[in-house]
Backbone of each chain as nested JSON, in Angstrom:
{
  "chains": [
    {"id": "A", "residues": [
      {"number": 1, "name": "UNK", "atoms": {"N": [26.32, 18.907, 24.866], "CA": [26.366, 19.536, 23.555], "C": [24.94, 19.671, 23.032]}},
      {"number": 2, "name": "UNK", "atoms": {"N": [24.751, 20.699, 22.619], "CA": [23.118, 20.989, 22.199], "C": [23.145, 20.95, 20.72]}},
      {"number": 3, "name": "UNK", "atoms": {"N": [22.69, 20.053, 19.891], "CA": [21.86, 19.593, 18.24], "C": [20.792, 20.091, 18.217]}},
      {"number": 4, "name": "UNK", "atoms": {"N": [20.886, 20.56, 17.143], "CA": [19.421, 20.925, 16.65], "C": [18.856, 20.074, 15.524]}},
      {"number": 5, "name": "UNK", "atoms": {"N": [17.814, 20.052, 15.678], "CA": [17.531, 19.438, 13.908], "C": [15.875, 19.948, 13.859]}},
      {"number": 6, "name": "UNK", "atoms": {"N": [15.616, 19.884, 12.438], "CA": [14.517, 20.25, 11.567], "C": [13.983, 19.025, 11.431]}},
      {"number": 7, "name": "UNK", "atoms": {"N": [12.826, 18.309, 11.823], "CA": [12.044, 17.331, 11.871], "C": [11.073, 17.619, 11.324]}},
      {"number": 8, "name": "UNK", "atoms": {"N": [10.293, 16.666, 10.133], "CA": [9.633, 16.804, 8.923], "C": [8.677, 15.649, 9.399]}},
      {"number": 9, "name": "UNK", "atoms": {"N": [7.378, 15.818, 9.647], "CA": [6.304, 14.683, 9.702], "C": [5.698, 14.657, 11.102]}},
      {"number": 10, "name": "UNK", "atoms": {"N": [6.079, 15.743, 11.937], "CA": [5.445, 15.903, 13.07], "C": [3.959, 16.376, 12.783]}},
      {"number": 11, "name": "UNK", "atoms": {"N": [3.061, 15.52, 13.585], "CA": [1.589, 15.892, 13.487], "C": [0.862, 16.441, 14.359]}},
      {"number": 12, "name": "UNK", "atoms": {"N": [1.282, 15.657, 15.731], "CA": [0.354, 15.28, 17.089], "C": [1.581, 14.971, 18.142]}},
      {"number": 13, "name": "UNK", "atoms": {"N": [0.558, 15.646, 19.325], "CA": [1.6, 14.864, 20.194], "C": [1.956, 13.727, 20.442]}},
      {"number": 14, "name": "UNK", "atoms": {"N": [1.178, 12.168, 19.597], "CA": [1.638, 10.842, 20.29], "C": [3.224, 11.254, 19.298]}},
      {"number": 15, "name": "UNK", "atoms": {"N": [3.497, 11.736, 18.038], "CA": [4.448, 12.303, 16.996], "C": [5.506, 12.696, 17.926]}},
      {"number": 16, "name": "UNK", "atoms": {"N": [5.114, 13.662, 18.785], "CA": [6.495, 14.225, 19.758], "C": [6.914, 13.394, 20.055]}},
      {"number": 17, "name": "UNK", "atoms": {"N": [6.117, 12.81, 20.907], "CA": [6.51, 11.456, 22.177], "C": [7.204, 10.879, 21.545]}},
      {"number": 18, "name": "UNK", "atoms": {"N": [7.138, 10.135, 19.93], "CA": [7.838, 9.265, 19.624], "C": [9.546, 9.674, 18.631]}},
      {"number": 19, "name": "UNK", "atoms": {"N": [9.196, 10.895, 19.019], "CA": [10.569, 11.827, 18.739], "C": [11.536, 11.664, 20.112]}},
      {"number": 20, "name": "UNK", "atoms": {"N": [10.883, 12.116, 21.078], "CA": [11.493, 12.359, 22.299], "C": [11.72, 10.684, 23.051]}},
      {"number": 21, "name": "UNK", "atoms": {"N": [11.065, 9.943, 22.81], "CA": [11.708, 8.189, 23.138], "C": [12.338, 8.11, 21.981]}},
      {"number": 22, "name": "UNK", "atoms": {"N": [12.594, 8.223, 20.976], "CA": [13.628, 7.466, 19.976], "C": [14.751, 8.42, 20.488]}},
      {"number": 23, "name": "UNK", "atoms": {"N": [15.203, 9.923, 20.681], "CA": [16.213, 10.326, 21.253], "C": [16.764, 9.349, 22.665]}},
      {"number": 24, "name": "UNK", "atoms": {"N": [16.088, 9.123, 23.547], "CA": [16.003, 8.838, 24.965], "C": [16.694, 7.605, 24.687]}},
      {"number": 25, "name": "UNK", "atoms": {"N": [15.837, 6.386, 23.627], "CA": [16.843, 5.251, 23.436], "C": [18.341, 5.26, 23.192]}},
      {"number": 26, "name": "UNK", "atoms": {"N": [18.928, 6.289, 22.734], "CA": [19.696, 6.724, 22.28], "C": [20.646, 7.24, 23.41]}},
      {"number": 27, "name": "UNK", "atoms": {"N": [20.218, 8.208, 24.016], "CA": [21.163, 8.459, 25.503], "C": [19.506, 8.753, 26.4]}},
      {"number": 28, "name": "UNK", "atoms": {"N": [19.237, 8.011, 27.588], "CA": [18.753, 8.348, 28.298], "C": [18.479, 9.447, 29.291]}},
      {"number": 29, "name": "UNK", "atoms": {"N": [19.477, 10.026, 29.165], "CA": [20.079, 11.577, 30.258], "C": [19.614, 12.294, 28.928]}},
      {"number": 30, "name": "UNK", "atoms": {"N": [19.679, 12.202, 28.082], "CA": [19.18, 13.696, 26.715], "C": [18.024, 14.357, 27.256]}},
      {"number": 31, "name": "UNK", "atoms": {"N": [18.059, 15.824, 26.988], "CA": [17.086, 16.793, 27.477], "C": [16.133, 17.286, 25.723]}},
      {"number": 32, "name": "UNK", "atoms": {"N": [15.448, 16.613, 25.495], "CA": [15.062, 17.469, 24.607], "C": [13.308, 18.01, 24.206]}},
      {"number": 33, "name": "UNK", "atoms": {"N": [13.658, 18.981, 23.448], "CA": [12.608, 20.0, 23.795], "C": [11.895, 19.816, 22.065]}},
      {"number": 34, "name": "UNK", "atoms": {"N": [10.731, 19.602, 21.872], "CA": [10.447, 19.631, 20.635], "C": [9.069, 20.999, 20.087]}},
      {"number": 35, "name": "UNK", "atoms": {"N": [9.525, 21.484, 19.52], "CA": [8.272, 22.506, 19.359], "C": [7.883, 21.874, 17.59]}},
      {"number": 36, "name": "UNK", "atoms": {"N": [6.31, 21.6, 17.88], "CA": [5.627, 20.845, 16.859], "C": [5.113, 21.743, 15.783]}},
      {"number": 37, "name": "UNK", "atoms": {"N": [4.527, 23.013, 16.378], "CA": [4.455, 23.484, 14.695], "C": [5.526, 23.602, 13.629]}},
      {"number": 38, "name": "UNK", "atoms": {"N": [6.597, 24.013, 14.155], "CA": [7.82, 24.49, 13.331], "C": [8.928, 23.051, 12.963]}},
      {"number": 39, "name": "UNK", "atoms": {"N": [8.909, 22.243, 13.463], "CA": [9.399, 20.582, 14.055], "C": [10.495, 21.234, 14.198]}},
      {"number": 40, "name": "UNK", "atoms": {"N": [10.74, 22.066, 15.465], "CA": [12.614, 22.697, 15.386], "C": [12.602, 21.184, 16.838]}},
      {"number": 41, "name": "UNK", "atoms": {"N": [13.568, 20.817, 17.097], "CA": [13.953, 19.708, 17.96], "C": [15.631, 19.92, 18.181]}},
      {"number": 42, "name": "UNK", "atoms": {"N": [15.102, 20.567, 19.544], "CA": [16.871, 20.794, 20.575], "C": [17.358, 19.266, 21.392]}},
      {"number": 43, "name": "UNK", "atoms": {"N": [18.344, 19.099, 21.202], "CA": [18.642, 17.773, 21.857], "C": [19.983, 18.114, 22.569]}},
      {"number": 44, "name": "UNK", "atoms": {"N": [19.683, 18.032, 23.826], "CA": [20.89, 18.449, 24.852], "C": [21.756, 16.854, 25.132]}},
      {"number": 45, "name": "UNK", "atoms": {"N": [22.807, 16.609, 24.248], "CA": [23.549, 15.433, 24.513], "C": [24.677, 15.297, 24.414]}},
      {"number": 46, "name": "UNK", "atoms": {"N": [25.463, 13.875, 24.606], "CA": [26.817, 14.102, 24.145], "C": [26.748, 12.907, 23.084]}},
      {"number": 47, "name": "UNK", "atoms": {"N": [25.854, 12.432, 22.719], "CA": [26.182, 11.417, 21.802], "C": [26.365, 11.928, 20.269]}},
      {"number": 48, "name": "UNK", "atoms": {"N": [26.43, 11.321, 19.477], "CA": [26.807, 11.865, 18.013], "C": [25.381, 12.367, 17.49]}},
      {"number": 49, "name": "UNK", "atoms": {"N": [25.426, 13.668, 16.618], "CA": [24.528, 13.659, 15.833], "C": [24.015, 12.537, 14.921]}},
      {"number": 50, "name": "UNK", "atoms": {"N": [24.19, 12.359, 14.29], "CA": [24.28, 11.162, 13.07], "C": [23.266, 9.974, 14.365]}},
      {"number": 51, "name": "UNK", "atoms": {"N": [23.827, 9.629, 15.058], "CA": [22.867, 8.745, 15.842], "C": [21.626, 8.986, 16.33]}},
      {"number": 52, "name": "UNK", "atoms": {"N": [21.706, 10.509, 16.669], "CA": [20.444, 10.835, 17.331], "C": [19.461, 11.09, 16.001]}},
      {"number": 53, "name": "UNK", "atoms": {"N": [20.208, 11.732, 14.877], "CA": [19.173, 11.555, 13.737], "C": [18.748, 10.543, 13.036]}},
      {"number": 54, "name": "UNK", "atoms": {"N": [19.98, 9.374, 13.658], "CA": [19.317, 8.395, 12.46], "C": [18.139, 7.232, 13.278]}},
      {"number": 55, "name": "UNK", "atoms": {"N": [17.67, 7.752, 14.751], "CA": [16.929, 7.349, 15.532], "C": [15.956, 7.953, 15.216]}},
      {"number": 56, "name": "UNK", "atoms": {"N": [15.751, 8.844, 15.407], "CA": [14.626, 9.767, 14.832], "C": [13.919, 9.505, 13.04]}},
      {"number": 57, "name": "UNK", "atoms": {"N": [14.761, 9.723, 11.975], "CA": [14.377, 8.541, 11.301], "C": [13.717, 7.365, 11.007]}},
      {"number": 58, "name": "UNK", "atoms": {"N": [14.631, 6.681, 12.338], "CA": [13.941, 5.364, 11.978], "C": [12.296, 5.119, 12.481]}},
      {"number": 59, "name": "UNK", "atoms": {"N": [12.21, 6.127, 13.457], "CA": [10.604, 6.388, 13.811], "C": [9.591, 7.091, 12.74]}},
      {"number": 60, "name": "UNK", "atoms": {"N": [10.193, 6.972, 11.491], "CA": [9.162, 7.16, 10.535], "C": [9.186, 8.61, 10.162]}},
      {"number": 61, "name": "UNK", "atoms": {"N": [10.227, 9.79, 10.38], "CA": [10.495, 11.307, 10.346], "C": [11.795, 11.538, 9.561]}},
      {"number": 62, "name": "UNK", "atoms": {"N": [11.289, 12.708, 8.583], "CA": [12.129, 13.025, 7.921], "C": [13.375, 14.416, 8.863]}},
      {"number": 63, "name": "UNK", "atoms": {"N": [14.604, 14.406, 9.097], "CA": [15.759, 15.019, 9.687], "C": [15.944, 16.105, 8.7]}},
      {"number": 64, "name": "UNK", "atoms": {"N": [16.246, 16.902, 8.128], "CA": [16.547, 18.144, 7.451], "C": [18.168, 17.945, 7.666]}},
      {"number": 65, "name": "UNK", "atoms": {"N": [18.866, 18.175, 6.684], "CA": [20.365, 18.596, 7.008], "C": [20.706, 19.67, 7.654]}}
    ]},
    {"id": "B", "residues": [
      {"number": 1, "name": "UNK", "atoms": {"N": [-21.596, -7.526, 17.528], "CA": [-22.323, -6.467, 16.941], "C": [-20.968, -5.225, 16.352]}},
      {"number": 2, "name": "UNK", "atoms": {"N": [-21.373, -4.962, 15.484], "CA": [-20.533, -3.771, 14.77], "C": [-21.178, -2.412, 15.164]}},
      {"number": 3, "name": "UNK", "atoms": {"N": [-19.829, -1.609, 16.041], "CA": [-20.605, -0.573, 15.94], "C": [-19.089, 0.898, 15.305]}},
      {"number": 4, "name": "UNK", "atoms": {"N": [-20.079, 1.416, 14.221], "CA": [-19.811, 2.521, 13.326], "C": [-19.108, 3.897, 14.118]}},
      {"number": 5, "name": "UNK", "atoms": {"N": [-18.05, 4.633, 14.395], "CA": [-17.505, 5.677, 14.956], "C": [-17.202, 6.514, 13.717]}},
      {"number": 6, "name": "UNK", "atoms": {"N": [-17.577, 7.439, 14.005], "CA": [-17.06, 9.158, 13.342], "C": [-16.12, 9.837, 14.489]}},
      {"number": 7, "name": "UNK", "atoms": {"N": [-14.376, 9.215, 14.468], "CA": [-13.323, 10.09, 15.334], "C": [-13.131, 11.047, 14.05]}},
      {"number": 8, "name": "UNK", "atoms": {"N": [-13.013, 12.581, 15.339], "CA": [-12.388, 13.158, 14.472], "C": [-10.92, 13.577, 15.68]}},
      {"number": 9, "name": "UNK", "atoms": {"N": [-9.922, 14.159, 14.823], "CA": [-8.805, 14.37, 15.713], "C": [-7.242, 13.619, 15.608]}},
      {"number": 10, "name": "UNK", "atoms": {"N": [-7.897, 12.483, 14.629], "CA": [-6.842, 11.938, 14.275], "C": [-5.528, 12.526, 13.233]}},
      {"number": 11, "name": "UNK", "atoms": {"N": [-4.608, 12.572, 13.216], "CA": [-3.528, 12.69, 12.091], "C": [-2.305, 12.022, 12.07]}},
      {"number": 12, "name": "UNK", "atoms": {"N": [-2.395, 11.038, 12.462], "CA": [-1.359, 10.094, 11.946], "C": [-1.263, 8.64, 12.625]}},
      {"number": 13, "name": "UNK", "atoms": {"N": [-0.704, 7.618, 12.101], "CA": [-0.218, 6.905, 12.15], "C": [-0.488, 6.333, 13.963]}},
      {"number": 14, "name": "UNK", "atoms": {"N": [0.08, 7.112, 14.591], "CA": [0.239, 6.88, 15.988], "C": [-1.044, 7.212, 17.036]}},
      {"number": 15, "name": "UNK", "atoms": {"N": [-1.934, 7.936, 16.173], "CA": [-2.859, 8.486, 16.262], "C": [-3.845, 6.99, 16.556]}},
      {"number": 16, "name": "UNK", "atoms": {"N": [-3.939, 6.501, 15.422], "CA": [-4.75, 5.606, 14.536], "C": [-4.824, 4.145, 15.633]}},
      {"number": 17, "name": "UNK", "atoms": {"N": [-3.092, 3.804, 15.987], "CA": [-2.933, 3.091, 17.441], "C": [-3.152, 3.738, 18.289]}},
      {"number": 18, "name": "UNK", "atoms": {"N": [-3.647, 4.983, 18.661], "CA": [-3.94, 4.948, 20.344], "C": [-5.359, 4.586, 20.374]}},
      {"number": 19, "name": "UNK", "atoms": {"N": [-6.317, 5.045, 19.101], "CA": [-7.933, 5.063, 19.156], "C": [-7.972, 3.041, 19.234]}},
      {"number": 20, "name": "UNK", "atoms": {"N": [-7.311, 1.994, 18.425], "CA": [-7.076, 1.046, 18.149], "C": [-6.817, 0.373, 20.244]}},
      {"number": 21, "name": "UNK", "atoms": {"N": [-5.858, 0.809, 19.967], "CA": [-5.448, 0.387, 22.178], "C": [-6.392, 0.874, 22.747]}},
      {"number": 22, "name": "UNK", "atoms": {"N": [-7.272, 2.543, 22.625], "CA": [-8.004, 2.346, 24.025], "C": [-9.05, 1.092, 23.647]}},
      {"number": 23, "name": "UNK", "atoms": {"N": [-9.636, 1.08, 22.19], "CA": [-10.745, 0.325, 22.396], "C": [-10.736, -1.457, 22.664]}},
      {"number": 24, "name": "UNK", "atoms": {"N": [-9.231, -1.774, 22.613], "CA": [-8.788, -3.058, 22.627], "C": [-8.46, -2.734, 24.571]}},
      {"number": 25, "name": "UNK", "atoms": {"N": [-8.283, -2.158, 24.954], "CA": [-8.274, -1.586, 26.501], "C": [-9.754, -2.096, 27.048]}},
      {"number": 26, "name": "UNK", "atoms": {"N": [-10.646, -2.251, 26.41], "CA": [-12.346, -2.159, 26.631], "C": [-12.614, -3.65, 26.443]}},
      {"number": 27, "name": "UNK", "atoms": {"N": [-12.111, -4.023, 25.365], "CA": [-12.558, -5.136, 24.883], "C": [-11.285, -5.993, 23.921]}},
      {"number": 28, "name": "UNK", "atoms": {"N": [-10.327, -6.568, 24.755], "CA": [-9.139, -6.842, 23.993], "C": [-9.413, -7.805, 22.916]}},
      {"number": 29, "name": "UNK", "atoms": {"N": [-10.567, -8.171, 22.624], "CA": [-11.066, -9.733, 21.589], "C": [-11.522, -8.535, 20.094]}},
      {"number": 30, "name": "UNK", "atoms": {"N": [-11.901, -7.224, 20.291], "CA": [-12.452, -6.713, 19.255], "C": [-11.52, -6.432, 18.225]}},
      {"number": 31, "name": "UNK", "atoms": {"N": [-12.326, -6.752, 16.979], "CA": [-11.531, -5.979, 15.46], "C": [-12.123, -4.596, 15.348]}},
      {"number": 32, "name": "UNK", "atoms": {"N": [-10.607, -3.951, 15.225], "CA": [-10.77, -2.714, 14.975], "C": [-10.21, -2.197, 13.96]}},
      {"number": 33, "name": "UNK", "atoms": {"N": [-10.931, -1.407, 13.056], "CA": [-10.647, -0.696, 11.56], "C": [-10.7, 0.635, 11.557]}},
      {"number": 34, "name": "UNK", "atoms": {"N": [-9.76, 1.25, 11.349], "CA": [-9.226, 2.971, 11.314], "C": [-9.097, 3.133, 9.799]}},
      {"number": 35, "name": "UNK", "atoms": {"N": [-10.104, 3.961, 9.153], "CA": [-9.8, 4.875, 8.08], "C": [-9.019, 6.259, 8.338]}},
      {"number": 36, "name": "UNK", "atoms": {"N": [-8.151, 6.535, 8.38], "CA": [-7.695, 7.595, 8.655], "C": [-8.071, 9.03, 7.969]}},
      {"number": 37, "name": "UNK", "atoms": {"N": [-7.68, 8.619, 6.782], "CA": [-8.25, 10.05, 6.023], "C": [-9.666, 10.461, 6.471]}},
      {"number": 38, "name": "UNK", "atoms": {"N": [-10.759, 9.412, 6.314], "CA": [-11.894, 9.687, 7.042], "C": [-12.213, 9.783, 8.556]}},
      {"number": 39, "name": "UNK", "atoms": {"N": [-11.883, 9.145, 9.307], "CA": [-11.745, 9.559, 10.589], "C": [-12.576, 7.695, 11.049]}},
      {"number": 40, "name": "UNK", "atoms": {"N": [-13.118, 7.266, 9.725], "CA": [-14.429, 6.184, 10.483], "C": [-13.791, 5.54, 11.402]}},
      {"number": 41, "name": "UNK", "atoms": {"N": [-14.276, 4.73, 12.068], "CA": [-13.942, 3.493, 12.968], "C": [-14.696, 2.361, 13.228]}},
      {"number": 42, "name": "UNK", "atoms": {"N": [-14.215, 0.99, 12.601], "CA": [-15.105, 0.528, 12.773], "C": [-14.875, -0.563, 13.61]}},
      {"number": 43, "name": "UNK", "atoms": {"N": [-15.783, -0.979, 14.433], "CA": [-15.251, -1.677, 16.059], "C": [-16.416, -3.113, 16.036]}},
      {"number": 44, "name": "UNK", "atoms": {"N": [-15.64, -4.366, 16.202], "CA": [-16.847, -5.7, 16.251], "C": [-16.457, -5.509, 17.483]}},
      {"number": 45, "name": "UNK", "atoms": {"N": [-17.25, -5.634, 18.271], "CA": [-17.414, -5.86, 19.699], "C": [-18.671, -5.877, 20.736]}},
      {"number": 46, "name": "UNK", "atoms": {"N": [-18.852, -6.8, 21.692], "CA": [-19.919, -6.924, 22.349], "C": [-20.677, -6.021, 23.257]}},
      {"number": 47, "name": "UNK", "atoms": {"N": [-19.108, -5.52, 23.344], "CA": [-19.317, -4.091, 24.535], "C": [-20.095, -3.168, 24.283]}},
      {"number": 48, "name": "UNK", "atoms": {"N": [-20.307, -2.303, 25.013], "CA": [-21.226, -1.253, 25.186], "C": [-20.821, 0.058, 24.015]}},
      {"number": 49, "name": "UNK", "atoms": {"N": [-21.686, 0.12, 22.993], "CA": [-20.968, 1.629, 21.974], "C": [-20.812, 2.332, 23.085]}},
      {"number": 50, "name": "UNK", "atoms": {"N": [-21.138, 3.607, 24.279], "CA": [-20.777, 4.263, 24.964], "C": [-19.748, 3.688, 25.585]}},
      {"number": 51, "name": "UNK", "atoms": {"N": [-18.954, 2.522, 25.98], "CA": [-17.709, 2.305, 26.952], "C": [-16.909, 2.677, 25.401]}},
      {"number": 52, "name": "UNK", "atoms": {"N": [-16.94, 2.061, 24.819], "CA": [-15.819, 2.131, 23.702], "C": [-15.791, 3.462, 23.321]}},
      {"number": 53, "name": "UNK", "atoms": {"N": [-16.812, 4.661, 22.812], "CA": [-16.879, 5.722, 22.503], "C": [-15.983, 6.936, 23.588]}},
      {"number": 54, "name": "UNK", "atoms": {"N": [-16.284, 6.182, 24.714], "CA": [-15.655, 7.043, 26.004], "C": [-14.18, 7.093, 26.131]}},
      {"number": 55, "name": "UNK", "atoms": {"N": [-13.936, 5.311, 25.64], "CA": [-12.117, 5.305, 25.76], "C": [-11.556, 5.838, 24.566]}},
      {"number": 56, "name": "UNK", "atoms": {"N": [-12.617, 5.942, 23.653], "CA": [-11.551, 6.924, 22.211], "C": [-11.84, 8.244, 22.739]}},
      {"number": 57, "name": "UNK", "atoms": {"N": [-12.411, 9.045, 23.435], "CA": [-12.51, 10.378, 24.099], "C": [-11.744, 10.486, 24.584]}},
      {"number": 58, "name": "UNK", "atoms": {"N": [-11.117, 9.285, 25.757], "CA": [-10.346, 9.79, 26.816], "C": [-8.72, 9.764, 26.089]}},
      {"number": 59, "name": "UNK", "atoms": {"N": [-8.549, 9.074, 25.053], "CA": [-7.683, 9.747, 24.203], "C": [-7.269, 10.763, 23.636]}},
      {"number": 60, "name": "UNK", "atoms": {"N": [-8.566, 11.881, 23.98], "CA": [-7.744, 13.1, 23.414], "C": [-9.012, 13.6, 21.634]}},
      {"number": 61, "name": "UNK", "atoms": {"N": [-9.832, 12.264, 21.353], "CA": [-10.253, 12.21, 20.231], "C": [-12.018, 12.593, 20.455]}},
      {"number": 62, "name": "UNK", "atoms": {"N": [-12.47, 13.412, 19.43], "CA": [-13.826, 14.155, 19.617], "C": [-14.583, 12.521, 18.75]}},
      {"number": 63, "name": "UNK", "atoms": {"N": [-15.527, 12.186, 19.202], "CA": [-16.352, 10.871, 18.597], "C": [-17.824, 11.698, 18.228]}},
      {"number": 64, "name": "UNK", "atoms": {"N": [-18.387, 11.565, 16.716], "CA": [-18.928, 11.703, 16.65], "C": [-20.513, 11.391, 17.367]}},
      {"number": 65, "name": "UNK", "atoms": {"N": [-21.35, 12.031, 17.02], "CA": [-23.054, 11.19, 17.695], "C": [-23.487, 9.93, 16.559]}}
    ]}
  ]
}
């Protein structure tokens, strides 16, 4: 299942990285793709939204509804 | 000996720990101080200003002269 979300506080790439490991903790098999100017963030998974955002979150990033 | 850095390149948070790890990479005993908004850095350490200047480069980060 592919999520999208709007990620708020992306700067730099160590910023991605720690987008793309807080997904990964989350389901390890997740494919996701982050493009940093725009913070659009595709997450190819089956786990719940709500989890994968509230991981992302907790790495210090604001999620967009 | 204290020696004074002008990084520029930094923007955030994660940023601030990688310049912090390479130079603790060099010299794991040194105190290291990141102004962020300013870019300074300020490093106690015995080591060589060029080894330390080199591992905040090889981070990705422009070090001033």
């Amino acid at each position: 299942m592919q999520h999208r979300f709007h990620v708020e506080g992306m700067t730099c790439g160590h910023c991605e990285r720690a987008v793309v490991n807080a997904v990964r903790d989350v389901d390890a098999n997740a494919s996701v793709k982050v493009d940093l100017p725009t913070g659009e963030v595709l997450v190819d998974s089956e786990q719940a939204r709500d989890a994968l955002a509230q991981a992302i979150v907790e790495e210090g990033f604001q999620v967009a509804a």
